[in-house]
C-alpha positions in Angstrom: -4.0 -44.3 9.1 -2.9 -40.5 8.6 0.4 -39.5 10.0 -0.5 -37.3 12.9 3.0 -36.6 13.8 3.9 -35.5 10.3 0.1 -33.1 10.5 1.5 -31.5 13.7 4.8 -31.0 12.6 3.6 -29.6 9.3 1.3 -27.3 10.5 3.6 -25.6 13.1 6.2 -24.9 10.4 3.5 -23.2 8.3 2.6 -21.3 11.6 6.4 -20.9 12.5 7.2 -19.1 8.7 3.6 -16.7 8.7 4.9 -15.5 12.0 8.3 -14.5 11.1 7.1 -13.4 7.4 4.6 -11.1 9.4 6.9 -9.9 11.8 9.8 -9.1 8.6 7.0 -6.9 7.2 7.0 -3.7 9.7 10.4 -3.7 8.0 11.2 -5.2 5.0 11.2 -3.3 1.7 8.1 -3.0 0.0 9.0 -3.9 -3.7 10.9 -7.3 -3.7 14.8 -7.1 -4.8 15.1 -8.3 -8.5 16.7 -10.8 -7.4 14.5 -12.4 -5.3 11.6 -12.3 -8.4 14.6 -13.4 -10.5 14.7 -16.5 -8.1 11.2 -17.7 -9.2 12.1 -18.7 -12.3 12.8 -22.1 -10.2 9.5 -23.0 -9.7 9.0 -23.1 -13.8 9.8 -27.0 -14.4 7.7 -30.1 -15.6 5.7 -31.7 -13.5 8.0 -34.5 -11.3 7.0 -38.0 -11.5 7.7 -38.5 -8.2 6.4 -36.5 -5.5 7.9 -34.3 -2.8 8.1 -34.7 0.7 5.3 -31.8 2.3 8.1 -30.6 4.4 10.0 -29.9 1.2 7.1 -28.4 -0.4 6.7 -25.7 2.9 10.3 -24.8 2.7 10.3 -23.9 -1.2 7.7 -22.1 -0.9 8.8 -20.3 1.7 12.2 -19.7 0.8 11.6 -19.0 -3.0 7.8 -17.5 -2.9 8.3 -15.2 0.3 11.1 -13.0 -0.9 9.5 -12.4 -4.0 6.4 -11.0 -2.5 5.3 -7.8 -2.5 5.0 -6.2 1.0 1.1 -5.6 1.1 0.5 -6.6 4.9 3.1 -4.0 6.0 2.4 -0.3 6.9 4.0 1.5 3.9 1.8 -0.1 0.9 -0.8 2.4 -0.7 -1.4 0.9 -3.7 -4.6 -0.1 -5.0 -6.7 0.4 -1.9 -5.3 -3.2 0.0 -5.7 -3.7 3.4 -3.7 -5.3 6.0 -4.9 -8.2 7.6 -5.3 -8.1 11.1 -4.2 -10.2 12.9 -6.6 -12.0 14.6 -8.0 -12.2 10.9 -4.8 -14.1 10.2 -5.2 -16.6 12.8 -8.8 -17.4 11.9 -8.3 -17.8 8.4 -6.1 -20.2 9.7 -8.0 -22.3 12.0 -11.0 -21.8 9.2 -9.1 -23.6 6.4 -8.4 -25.9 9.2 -11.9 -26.4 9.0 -12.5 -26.9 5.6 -16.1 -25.8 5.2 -17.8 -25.8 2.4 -20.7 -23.2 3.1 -23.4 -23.9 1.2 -26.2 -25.5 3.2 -26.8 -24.4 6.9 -27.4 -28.0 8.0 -23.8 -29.6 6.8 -22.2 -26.2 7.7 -23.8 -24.6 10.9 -21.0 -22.9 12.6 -19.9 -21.2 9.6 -23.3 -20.4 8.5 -24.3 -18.9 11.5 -21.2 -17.0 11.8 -21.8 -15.2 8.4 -25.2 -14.8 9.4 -24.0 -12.4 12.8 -21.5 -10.7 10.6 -24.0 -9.8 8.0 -26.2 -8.4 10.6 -23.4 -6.6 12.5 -22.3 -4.7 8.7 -26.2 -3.9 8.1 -26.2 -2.2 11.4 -23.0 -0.8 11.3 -23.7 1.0 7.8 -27.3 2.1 8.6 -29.1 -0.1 5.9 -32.2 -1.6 6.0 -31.8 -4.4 8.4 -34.0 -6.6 7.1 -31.5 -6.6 3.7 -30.4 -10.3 2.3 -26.0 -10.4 1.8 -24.0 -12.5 0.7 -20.2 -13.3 1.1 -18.3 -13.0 -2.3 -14.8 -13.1 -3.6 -14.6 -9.3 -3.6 -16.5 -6.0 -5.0 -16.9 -7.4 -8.8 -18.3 -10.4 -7.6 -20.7 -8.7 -5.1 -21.5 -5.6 -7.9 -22.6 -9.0 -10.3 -24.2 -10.2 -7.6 -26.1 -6.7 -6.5 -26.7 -5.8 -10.1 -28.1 -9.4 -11.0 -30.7 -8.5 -8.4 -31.6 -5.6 -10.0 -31.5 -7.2 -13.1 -34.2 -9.9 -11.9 -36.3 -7.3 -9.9 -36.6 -4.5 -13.0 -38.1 -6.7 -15.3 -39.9 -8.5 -13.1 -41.5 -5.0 -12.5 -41.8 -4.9 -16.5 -43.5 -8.1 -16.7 -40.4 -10.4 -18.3 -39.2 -13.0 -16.2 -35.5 -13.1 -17.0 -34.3 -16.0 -15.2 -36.9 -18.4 -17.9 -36.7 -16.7 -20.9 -33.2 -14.5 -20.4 -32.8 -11.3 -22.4 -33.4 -12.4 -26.2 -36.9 -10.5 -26.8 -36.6 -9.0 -23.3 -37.8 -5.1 -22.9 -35.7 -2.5 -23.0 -33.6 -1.5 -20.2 -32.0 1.7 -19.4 -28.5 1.2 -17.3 -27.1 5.1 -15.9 -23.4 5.0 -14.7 -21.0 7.5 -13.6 -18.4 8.9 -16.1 -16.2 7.2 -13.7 -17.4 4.1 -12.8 -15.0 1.4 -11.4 -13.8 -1.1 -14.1 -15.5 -3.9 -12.5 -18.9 -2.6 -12.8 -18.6 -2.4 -16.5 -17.2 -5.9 -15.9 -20.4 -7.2 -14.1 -23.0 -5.3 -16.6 -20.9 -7.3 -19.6 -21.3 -10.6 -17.5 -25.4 -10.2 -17.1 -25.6 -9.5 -21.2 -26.4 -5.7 -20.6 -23.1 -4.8 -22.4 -20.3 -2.9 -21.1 -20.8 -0.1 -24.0 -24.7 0.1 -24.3 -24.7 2.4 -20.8 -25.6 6.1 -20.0 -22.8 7.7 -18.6 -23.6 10.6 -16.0 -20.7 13.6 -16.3 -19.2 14.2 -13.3 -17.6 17.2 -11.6 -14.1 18.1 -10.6 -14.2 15.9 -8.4 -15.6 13.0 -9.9 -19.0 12.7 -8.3 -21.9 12.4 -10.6 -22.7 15.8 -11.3 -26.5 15.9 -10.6 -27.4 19.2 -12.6 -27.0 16.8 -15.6 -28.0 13.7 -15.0 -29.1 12.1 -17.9 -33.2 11.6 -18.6 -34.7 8.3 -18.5 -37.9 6.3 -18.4 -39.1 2.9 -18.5 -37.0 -0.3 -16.9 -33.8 1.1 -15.3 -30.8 0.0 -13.4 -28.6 3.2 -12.1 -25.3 2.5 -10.2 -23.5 5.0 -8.6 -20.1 5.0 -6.8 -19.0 6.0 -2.6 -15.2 6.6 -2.9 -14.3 7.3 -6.6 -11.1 4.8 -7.0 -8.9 7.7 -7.8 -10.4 10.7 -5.4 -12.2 9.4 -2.9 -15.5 11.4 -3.7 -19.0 10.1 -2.7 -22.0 10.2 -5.8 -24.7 12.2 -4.3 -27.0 8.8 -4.3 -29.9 10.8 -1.9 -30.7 13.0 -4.9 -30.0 10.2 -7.2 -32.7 7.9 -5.6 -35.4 11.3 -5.2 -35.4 11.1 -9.0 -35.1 7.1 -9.4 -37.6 6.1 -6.8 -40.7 7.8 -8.7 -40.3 6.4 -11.9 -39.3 2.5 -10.3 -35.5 2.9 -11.1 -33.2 0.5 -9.5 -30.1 2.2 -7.6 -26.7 0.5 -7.1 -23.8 1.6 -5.2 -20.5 0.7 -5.6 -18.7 1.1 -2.4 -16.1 -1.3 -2.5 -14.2 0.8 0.1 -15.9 4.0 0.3 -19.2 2.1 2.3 -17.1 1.7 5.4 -16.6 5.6 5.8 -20.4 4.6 7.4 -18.4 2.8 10.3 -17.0 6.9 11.1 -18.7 8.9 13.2 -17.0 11.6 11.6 -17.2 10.5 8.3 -20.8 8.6 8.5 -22.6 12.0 6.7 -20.5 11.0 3.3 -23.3 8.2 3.8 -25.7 9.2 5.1 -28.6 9.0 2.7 -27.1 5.5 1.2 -30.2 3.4 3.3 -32.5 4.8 0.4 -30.6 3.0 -2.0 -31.7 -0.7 -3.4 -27.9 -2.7 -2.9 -24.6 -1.9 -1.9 -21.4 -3.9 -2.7 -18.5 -3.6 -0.8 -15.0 -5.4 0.8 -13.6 -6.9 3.5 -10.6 -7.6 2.2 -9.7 -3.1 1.6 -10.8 -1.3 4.6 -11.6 -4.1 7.0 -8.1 -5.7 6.6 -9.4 -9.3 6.2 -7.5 -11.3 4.4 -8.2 -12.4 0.7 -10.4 -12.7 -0.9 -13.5 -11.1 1.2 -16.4 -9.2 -0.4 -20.4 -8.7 0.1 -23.1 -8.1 -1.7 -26.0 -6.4 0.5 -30.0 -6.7 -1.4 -32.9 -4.7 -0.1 -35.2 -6.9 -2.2 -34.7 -10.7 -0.5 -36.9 -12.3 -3.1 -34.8 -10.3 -6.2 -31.3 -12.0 -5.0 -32.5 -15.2 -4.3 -34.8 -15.2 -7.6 -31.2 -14.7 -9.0 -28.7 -16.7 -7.2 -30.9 -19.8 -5.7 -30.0 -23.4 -6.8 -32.2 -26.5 -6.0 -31.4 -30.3 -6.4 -32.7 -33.9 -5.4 -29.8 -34.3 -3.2 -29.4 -30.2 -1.7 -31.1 -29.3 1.7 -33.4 -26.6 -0.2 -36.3 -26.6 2.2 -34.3 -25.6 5.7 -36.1 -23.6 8.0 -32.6 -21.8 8.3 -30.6 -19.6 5.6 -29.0 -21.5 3.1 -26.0 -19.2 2.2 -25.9 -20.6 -1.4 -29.4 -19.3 -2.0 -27.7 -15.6 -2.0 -24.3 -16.6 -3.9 -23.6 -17.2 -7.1 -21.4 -19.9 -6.1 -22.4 -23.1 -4.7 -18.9 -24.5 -3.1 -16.8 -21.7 -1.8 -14.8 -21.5 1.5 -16.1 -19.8 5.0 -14.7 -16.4 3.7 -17.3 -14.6 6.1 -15.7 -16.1 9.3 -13.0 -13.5 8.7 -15.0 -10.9 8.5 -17.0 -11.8 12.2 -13.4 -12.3 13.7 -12.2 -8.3 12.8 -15.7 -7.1 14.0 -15.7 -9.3 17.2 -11.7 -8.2 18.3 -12.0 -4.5 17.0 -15.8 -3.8 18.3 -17.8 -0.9 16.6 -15.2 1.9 18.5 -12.3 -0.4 16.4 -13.7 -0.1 13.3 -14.4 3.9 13.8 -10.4 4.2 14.7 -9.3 2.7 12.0 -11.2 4.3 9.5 -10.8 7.4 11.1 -6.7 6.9 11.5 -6.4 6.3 7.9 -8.0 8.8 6.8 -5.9 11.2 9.2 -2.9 9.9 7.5 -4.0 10.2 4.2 -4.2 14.2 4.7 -1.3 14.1 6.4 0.1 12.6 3.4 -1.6 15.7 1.9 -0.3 18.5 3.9 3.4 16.8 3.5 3.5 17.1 -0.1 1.6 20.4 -0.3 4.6 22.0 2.3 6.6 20.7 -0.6 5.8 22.2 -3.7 3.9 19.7 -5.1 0.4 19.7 -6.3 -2.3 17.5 -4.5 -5.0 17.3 -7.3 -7.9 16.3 -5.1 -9.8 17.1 -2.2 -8.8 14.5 0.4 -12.5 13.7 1.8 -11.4 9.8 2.5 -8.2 8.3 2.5 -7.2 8.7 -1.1 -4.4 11.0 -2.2 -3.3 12.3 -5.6 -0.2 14.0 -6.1 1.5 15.2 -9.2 5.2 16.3 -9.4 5.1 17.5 -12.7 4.8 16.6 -16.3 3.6 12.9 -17.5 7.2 11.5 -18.0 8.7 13.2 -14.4 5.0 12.0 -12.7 6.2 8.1 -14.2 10.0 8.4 -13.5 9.2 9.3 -10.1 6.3 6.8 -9.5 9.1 4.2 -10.3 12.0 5.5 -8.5 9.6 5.4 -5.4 8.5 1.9 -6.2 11.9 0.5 -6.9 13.1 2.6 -3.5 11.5 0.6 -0.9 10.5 2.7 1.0 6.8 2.8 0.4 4.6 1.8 -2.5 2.2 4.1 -4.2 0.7 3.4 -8.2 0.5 5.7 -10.9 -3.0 6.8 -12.3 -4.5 8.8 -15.3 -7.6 11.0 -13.7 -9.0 13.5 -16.0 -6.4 14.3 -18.4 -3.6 14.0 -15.7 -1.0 11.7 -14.5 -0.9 11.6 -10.9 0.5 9.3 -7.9 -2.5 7.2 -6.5 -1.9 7.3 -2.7 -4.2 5.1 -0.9 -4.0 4.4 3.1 -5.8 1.7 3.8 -3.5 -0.7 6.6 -4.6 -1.0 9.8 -1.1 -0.7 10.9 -0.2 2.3 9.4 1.6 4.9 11.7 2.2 8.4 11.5 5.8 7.7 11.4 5.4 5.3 8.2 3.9 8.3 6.6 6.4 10.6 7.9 9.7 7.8 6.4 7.4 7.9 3.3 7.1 11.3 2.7 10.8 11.6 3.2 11.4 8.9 0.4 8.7 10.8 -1.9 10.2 14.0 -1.6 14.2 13.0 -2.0 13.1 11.5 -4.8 11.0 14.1 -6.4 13.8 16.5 -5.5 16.8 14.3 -7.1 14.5 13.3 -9.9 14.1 17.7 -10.5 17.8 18.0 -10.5 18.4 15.5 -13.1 16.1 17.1 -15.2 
């Protein structure tokens, strides 16, 4: 019989130690102390014979993992566009892996399936797309640009007269694949993944700004796949995908985009014209996991084409449930087992409401060009216009930009990355936490620029 005292007890502890890591974090430096990451050289042993008592287990990892974390759920981490985690997010991630769902099959799974069902029709509202789009939960934007772009994949030469998914790509017509000169890493990832390459592409030039530069998009003709990016990782800019899709949709093209973070700006009413001509696209990735603050790992894959992405990502079996009169989640995944991730994502919409999901989109991005205007009253050089909540900065040459970017980082204080964007080195400021204040961003621009200034008079 399972111990349900020992369950209880277990579970409270683990409840007991998120709390107080959570409440540490409005607080606590950002960077662990090298000590702390020095510390987890204890966790490197052979595997014990005998086991561990799962109180034990709790308490090392606690006491040994926690310290050496980096501070990404608190307010003052703007590095690589990661959210927060709200809290109620928290708490049903939680009771969700209390669960223990596996959502494949609406029958064996049907709160959890229905659940990502309502969130998936909330988002498609929410960010003016067709709603009558298929989505599916994913482990994050390369996953759901995979997912997206193995649609297209499926769809284009279907359209060509090639059935990909019986006879693959050996023999298969030629396919033309347009992406910006500064496409995200992980689409290149998920074009090398569905055998187009991550070399054989067109890439579009792009302006100052890094939006594909329309005047000079490249010519094409016959099967092709174009993906284009809303919030360019580095600037924030939005590809001008209306005028991409007038030219695509006449000759049959497919049209991606990318907007692992910049889709939300849809959720704005002041921002929503950055996307406003995004419904005339084919799919749209994005995450939960950035700008929603759900926690990891959360991202989805939306399809105009039903039949395309579940062509693509359908599985049938003797022993599956394949002929349900309901959605089968795993019929739009590319995963058959995978946790409720989606569950998450209906918990943040359900507490924050479509007025909650403006604010915070909306406060962000007030901070980011508050960030901004900080630095500029400084002397320094902000290298981009702040459309979204992305900031670059640069302080000076390469080597002060890099000494500087470290200083900050080993600080405390806050934690921003360093970036290469178009021949410059620059510090990647990205405000993306739900819980971010004007006051964090007022402590951090008072780290940035003691640092800046001490790092000057060294020099």
């Amino acid at each position: 019989m399972p111990d349900n005292r020992n369950l209880r007890s277990l579970l409270k502890d683990a409840a007991e130690r998120g709390v107080q890591y959570r409440e540490a974090s409005l607080e606590r430096h950002v960077a662990p102390r090298p000590e702390a990451v020095a510390a987890t050289a204890e966790f490197v042993e052979p595997m014990p014979d005998a086991g561990t008592s799962d109180a034990e287990v709790l308490r090392i990892l606690d006491e040994i993992g926690s310290p050496a974390t980096v501070n990404m759920v608190g307010p003052r981490y703007f590095g690589f566009v990661i959210g927060g985690s709200l809290p109620v997010t928290v708490a049903s991630n939680w009771l969700t892996a209390a669960w223990d769902q596996n959502v494949g099959m609406h029958e064996v799974t049907p709160a959890t399936a229905t659940l990502e069902r309502v969130a998936m029709s909330w988002m498609l509202d929410m960010f003016g797309l067709p709603g009558d789009s298929a989505a599916a939960f994913v482990t994050g934007a390369t996953v759901a640009n995979f997912t997206a772009l193995a649609a297209a994949r499926n769809r284009v030469f279907n359209d060509a007269g090639w059935n990909v998914e019986a006879d693959g790509l050996i023999g298969a017509p030629a396919l033309t694949v347009i992406v910006s000169a500064e496409t995200h890493p992980t689409v290149f990832k998920s074009l090398g993944m569905l055998g187009f390459g991550r070399n054989r592409v067109l890439r579009a030039p792009v302006d100052g700004q890094g939006r594909i530069d329309i005047a000079r998009f490249p010519e094409f003709d016959g099967p092709t796949i174009i993906c284009t990016q809303a919030g360019n990782v580095n600037t924030g800019a939005f590809d001008p995908v209306g005028e991409i899709c007038a030219l695509a949709k006449p000759k049959g093209a497919w049209v991606h985009v990318d907007g692992a973070f910049g889709l939300w700006a849809a959720a704005s009413r002041e921002l929503e014209h950055l996307c406003s001509d995004f419904a005339a696209a084919d799919s749209w990735a994005t995450d939960a996991h950035k700008w929603l603050n759900v926690p990891y790992d959360s991202g989805i894959a939306f399809v105009r084409d039903t039949a395309a992405l579940k062509s693509a990502m359908s599985i049938t079996a003797e022993y599956l449930m394949t002929d349900s009169e309901f959605r089968n989640p795993s019929d739009f995944t590319p995963e058959l087992s995978r946790r409720a991730r989606g569950v998450d994502v209906w918990a943040a919409l359900k507490s924050l409401g479509r007025d909650g999901v403006a604010n915070m989109i909306d406060t962000c991005c007030a901070n980011a060009r508050r960030f901004a205007t900080g630095l500029e009253g400084a002397g320094y050089e902000v290298l981009n216009d702040v459309v979204l909540n992305q900031v670059l900065v640069s302080f000076g040459d390469d080597a002060s930009n890099r000494q500087i970017i470290d200083a900050i980082q080993a600080d405390g204080t806050c934690w921003c990355g360093v970036t290469v964007w178009q021949g410059k080195t620059a510090m990647r400021i990205s405000v993306c936490n739900w819980s971010t204040t004007a006051a964090d961003v007022d402590l951090s621009l008072e780290a940035t620029i003691r640092i800046a200034r001490q790092n000057a008079l060294r020099s």
